[in-house]
C-alpha positions in Angstrom: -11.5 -8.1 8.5 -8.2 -5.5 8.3 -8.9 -2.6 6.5 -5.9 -1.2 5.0 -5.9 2.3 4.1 -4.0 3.9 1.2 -4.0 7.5 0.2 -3.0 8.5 -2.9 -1.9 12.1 -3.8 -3.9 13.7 -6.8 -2.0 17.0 -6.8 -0.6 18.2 -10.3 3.0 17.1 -10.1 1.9 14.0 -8.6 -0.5 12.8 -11.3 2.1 14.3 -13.8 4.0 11.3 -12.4 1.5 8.4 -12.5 -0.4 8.5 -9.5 -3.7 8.1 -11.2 -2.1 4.8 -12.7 -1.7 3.8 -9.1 -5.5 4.2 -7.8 -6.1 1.9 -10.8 -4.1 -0.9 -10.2 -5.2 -0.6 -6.3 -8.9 -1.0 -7.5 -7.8 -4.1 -9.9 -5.7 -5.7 -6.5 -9.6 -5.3 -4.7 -11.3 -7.0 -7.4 -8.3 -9.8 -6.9 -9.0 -9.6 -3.7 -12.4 -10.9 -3.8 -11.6 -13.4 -5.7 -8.7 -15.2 -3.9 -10.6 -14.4 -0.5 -7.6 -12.3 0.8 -8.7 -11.2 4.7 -8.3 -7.8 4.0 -10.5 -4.6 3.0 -8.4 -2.2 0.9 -9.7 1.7 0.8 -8.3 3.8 -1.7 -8.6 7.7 -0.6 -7.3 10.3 -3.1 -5.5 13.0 -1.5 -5.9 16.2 -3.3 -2.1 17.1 -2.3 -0.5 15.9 0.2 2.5 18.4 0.1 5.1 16.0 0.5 7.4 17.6 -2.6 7.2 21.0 -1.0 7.9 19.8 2.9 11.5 17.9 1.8 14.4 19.5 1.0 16.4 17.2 -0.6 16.2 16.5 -4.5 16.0 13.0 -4.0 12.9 13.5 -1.6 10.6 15.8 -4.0 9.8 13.1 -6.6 6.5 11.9 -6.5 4.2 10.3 -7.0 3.5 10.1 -3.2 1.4 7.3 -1.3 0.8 6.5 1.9 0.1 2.6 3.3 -1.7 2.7 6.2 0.3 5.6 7.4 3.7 4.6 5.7 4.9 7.0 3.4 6.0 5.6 -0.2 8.0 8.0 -1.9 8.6 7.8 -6.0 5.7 5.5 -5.8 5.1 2.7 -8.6 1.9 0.8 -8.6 4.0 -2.5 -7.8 6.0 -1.0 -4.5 2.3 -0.1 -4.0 0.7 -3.5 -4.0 4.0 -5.0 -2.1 3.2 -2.3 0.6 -0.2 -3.7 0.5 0.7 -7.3 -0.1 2.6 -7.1 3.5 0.3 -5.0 5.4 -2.5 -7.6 4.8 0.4 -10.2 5.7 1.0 -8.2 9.0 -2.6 -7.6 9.7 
């Protein structure tokens, strides 16, 4: 089974911005998961910061919240480009 690893950053300006909102809906797609027998094994790991605002320059770049799909960086993150992120690497997988 693929495991497909997303990493969610918990610092402040990051959960200022939602990111707690988007561990939750990642736990809600697992439960979906078991029940339309998807082939993939989603771990959520929360990141306590994963400094992303502070190593961009740009404006554009600092917004968070920040999430990572098995290594794929998601920037201004909403829990729906979340799950398409997942959605595709279980595709892929």
């Amino acid at each position: 089974m693929e495991k497909i690893l997303v990493e969610v950053c918990a610092g402040t300006h990051c959960v200022m911005m939602g990111s707690m909102n988007i561990i939750d809906a990642v736990h809600s797609l697992e439960e979906f998961r078991e029940q339309m027998d998807m082939p993939c094994e989603v771990e959520v790991k929360v990141v306590s910061c994963m400094k992303a605002c502070k190593a961009n320059t740009s404006i554009e770049n600092k917004q968070g919240p920040f999430v990572k799909v098995n290594g794929k960086m998601i920037k201004q993150a909403e829990s729906e480009s979340v799950m398409a992120e997942i959605m595709k690497a279980c595709k892929e997988g």
